[in-house]
C-alpha positions as CSV (number, residue, x, y, z in Angstrom):
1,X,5.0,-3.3,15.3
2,X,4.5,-6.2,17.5
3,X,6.7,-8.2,20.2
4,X,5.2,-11.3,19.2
5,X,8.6,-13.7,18.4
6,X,7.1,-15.4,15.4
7,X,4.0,-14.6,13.9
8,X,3.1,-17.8,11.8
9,X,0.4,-21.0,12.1
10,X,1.3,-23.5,14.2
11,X,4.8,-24.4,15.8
12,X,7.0,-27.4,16.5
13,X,9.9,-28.6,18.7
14,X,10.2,-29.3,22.5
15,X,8.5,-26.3,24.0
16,X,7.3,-25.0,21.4
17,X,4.2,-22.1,21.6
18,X,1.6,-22.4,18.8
19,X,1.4,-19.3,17.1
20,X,-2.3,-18.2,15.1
21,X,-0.8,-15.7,13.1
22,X,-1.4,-15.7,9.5
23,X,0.4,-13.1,8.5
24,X,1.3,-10.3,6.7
25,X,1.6,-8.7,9.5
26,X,1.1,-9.8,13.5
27,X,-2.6,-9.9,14.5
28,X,-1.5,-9.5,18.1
29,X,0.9,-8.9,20.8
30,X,1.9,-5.0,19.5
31,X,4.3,-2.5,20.9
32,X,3.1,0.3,22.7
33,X,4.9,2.8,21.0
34,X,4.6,1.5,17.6
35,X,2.2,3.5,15.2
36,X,2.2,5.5,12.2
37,X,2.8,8.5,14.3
38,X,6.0,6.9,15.5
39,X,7.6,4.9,12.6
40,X,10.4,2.7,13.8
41,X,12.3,4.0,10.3
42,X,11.9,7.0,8.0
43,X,13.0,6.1,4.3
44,X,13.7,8.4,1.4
45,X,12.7,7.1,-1.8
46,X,15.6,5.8,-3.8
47,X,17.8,5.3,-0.5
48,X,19.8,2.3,0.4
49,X,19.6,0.9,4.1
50,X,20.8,-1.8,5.7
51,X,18.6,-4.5,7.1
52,X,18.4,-7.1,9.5
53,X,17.0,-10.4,11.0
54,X,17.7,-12.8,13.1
55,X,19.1,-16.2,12.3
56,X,17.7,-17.7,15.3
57,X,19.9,-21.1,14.7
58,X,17.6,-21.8,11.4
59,X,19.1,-21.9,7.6
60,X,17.7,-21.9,3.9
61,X,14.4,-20.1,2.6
62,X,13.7,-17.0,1.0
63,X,13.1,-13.2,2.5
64,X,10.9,-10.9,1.0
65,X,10.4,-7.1,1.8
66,X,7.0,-5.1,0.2
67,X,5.9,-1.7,1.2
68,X,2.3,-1.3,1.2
69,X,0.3,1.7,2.7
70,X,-0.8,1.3,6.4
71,X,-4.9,0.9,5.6
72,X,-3.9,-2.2,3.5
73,X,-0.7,-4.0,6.2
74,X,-3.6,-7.0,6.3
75,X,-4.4,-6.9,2.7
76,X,-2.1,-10.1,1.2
77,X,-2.8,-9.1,-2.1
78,X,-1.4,-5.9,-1.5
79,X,2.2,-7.1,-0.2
80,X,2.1,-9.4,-3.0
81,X,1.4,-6.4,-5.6
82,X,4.0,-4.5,-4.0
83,X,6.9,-7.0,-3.0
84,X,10.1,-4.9,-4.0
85,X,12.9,-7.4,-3.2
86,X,13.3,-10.8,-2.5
87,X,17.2,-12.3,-1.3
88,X,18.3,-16.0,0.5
89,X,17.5,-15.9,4.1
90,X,21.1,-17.2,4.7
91,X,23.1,-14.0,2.8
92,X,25.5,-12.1,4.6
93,X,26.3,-13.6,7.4
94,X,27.4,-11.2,10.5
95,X,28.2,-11.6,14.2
96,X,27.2,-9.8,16.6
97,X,29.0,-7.6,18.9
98,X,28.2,-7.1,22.7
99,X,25.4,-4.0,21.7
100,X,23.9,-5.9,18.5
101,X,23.6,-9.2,20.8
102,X,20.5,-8.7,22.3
103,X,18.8,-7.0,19.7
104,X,19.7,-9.4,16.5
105,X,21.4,-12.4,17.5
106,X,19.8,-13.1,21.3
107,X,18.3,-16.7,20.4
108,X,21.3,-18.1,18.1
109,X,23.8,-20.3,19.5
110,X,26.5,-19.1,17.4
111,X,25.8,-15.4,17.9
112,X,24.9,-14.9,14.3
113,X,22.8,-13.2,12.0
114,X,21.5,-11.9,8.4
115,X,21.4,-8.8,6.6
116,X,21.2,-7.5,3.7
117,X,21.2,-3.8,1.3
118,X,17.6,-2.8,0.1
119,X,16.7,0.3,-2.1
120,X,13.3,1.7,-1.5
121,X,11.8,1.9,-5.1
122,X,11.5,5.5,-6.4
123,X,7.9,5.1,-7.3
124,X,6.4,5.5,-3.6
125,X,4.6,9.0,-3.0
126,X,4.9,10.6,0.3
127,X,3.6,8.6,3.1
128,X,3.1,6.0,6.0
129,X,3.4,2.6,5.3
130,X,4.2,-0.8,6.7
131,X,6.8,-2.5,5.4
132,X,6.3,-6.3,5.2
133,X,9.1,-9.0,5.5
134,X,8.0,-12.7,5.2
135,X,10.7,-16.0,5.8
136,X,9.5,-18.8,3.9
137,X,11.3,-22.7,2.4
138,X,13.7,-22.7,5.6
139,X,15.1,-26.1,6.1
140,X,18.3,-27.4,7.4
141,X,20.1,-30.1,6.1
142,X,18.1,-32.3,3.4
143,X,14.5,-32.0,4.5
144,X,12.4,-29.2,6.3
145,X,9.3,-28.2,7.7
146,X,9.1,-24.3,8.6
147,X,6.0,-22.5,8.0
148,X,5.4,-19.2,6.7
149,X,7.0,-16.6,8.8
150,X,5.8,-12.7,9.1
151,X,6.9,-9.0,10.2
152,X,6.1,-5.5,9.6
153,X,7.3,-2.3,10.7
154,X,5.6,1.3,10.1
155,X,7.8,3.5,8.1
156,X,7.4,6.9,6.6
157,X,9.0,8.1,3.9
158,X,11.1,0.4,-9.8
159,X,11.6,-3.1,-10.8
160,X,11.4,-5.8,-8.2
161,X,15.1,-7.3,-7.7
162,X,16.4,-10.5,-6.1
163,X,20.1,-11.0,-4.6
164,X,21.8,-14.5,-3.8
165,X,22.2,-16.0,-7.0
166,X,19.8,-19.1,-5.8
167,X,19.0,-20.4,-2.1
168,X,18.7,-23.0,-0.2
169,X,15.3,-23.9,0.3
170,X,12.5,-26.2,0.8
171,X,9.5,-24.2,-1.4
172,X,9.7,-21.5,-4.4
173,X,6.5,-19.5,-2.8
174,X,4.3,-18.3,-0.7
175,X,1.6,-20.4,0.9
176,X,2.5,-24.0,0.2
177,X,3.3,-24.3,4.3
178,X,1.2,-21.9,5.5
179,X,1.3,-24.3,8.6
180,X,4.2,-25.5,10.8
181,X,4.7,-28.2,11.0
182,X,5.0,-28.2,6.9
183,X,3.9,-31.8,6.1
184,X,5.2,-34.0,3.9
185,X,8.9,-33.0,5.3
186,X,10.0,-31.6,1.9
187,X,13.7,-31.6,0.3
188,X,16.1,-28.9,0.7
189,X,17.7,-27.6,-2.6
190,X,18.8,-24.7,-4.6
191,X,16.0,-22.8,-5.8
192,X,15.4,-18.9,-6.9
193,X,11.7,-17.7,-5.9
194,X,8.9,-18.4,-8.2
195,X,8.5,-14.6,-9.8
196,X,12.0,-15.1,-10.8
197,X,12.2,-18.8,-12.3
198,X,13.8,-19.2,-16.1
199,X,15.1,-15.9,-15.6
200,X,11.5,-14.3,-15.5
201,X,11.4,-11.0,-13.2
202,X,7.7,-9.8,-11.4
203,X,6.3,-6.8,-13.3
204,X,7.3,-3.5,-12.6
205,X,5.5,-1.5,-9.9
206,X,4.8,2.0,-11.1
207,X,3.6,4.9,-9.6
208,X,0.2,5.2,-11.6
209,X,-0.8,1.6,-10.2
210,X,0.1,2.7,-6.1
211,X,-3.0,4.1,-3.7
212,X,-1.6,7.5,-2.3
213,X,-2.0,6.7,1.5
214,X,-4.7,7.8,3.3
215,X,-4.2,11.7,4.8
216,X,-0.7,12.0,3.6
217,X,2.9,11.7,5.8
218,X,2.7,12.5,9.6
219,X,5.9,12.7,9.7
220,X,8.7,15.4,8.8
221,X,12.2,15.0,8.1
222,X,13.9,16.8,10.2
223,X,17.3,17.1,12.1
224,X,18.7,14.6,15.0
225,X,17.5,11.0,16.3
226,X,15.7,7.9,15.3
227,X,17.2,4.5,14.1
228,X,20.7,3.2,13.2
229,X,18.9,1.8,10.3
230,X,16.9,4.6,8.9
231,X,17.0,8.4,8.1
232,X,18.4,10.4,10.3
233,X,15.0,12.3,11.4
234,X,13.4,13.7,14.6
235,X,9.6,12.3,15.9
236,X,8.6,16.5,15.0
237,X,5.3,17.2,13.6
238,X,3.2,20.0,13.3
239,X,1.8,20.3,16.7
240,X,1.3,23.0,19.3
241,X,3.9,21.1,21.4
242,X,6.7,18.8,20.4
243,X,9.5,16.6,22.0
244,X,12.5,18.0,21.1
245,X,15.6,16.2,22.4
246,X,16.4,14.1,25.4
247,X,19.3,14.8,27.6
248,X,21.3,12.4,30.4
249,X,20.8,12.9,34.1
250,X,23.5,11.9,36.7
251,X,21.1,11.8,39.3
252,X,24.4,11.5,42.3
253,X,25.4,14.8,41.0
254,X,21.7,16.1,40.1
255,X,23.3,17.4,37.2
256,X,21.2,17.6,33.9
257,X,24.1,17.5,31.4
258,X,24.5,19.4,28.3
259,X,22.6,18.7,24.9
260,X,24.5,15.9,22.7
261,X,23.1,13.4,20.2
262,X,22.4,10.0,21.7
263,X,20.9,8.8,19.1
264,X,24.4,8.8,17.5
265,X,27.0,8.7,20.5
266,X,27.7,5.6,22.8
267,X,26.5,6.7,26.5
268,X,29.3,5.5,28.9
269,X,28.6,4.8,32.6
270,X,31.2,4.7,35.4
271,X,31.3,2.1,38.2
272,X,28.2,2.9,40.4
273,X,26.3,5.5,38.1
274,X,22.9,6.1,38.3
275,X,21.6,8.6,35.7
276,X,17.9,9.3,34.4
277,X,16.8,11.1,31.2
278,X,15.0,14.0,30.5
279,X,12.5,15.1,28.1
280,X,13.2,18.6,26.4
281,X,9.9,19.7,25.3
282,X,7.9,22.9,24.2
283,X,4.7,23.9,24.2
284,X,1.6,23.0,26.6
285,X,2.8,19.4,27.5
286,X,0.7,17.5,30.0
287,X,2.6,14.3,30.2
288,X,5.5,12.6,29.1
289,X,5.1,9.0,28.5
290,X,8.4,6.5,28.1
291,X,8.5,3.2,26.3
292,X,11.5,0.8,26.6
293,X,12.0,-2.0,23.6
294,X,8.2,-0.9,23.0
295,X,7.3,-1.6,26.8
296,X,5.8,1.1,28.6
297,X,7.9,1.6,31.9
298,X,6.8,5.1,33.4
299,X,4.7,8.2,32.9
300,X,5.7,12.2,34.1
301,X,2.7,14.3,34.5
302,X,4.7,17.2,35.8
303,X,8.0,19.0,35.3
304,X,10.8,18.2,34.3
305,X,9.4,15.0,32.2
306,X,12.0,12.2,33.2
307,X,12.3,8.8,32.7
308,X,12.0,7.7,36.5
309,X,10.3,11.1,38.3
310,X,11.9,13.1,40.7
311,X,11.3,14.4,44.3
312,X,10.4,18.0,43.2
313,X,13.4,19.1,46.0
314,X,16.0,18.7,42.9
315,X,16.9,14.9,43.8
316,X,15.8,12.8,40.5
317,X,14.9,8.8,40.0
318,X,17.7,7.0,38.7
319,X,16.5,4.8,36.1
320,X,15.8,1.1,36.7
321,X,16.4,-0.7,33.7
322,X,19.0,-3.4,32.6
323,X,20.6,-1.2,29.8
324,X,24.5,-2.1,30.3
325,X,26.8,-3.0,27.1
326,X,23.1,-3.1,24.6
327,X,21.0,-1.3,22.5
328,X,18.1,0.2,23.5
329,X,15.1,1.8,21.9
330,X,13.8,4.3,24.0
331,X,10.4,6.1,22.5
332,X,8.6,9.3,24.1
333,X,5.3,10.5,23.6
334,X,4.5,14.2,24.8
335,X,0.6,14.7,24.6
336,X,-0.7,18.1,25.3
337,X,-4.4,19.0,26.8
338,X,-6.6,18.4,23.7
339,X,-5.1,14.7,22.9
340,X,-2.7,16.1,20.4
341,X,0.6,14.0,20.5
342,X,4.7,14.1,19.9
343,X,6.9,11.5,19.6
344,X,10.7,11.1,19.9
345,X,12.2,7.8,19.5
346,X,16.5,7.3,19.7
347,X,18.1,3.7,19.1
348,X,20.8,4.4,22.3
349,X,23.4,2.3,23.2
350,X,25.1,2.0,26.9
351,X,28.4,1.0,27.6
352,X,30.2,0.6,31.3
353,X,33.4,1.5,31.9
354,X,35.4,0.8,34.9
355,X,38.1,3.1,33.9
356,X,35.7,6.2,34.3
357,X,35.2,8.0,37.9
358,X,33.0,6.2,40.0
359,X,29.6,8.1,39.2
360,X,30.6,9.1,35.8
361,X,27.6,9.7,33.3
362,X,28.5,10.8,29.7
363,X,29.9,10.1,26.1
């Protein structure tokens, strides 16, 4: 929900910025197209997905993960109440390819990072929520000082479980370096979380002792789109207009090409392309607005809704952004005349080809 690189107190090492944020979740620096009317991730309860963090050249700690309704992401009794899974920091290791680079490994040295399989308890009702992650113990080597670290994303739509064996790690819990630098420099040794010492397990969260969320889910699951990470789901409400699909653009050949799924299929570019995308839409839409990596980079108050405008004469904008051989997150929000709202968002990946015509813009 928020760009911010660490949300935590304090900071340390050559450059280093101080960070104010306490946690559970960022107090500042958020996405523009992050709300829960655009969850990065739709869950199911019960299902399995695949997560990930960053190693950022750091070892040892613990990770936790909690989902806790959106009117309560602040509340740190509530992520504590309903903290689902806890694992090392350092488990499953992974490197990344040329598209995961930039989007989970761009600060490590070694091009590395962590992941790890999480089941979304069965006990949620339908919903928005936030779910929280928090990094804390990390040290290298025999000592360490690393704060508590936070995150949370908004998602839509059981007995607490731990995976690792034991970690690496400086502290067993929450809150004992709630500031970085974590003073005294404490040692670094195999540990298991505190809720799970001797064997013990934290109480069971069941579905009498969970808030429903306030107003219910906003969001429907639905065909096509979304995350690599997540349900596969469109941004589809019920609203007098909606965002349906996005198509590619090869704005040399002013050719809007035929529906596929980007979400789901690699978008290769020739030597020399220049494409655009465009917003298939229904409804009274007003204006298209596009975010990039939850940036906002350009807004379309007539037709066709594109990413970069166009000359009305049938010439279009080819877009200007740095998307070669990466992920990108690209969101849309449609809003209509009376402030109602649609969102799309696709996880879309870009990949140049010099084998490929010239101007060539496709899959």
């Amino acid at each position: 929900m928020s760009l911010m690189a660490g949300c935590r107190i304090g900071g340390s090492g050559s450059g280093a910025v101080l960070s104010h944020c306490g946690g559970p979740c960022p107090n500042g620096g958020y996405r523009a197209d992050s709300s829960a009317a655009n969850p990065a991730a739709v869950y199911r309860r019960g299902g399995r997905y695949e997560m990930r963090w960053s190693r950022n050249n750091h070892e040892g700690g613990f990770v936790r993960w909690a989902l806790v309704p959106v009117d309560k992401r602040f509340d740190r009794a509530a992520h504590e109440r309903y903290a689902f899974h806890w694992s090392c920091w350092s488990i499953n290791r992974f490197k990344c390819d040329s598209m995961s680079k930039h989007r989970d490994c761009d600060f490590d040295r070694n091009g590395e990072g962590f992941r790890d399989w999480v089941t979304i308890p069965a006990v949620f009702p339908d919903g928005d929520y936030v779910l929280g992650w928090t990094w804390y113990g990390g040290g290298q080597g025999d000592i360490g000082h690393f704060g508590d670290y936070y995150d949370c994303s908004f998602v839509g739509e059981h007995t607490p479980t731990f995976s690792g064996g034991s970690c690496l790690s400086t502290v067993d819990r929450l809150g004992i370096c709630w500031r970085e630098p974590c003073a005294p420099m404490r040692k670094v040794r195999q540990r298991v979380p505190m809720e799970f010492a001797g064997g013990a397990k934290p109480p069971p969260i069941r579905s009498s002792s969970l808030p429903v969320p306030l107003g219910g889910p906003k969001y429907a699951l639905l065909s096509s789109g979304q995350s690599a990470f997540s349900e596969t789901v469109a941004g589809l409400r019920q609203t007098p207009m909606r965002v349906s699909y996005l198509r590619l653009i090869n704005t040399h050949t002013r050719e809007v090409l035929p529906f596929v799924p980007l979400g789901s299929k690699r978008i290769i570019l020739g030597p020399g392309a220049k494409f655009s995308l465009y917003a298939e839409t229904t409804g009274d839409v007003r204006s298209v607005q596009w975010f990039v990596n939850g940036v906002t980079k350009f807004m379309d108050t007539t037709r066709p809704f594109t990413s970069a405008g166009d000359d009305h004469l049938g010439n279009y904008y080819p877009w200007q952004y740095p998307v070669f051989n990466r992920r990108v997150y690209v969101s849309v929000r449609a809003q209509g005349p009376y402030g109602e709202q649609d969102w799309l968002s696709l996880d879309m990946q870009f990949k140049q080809d010099y084998r490929k015509p010239r101007h060539y813009v496709g899959v």
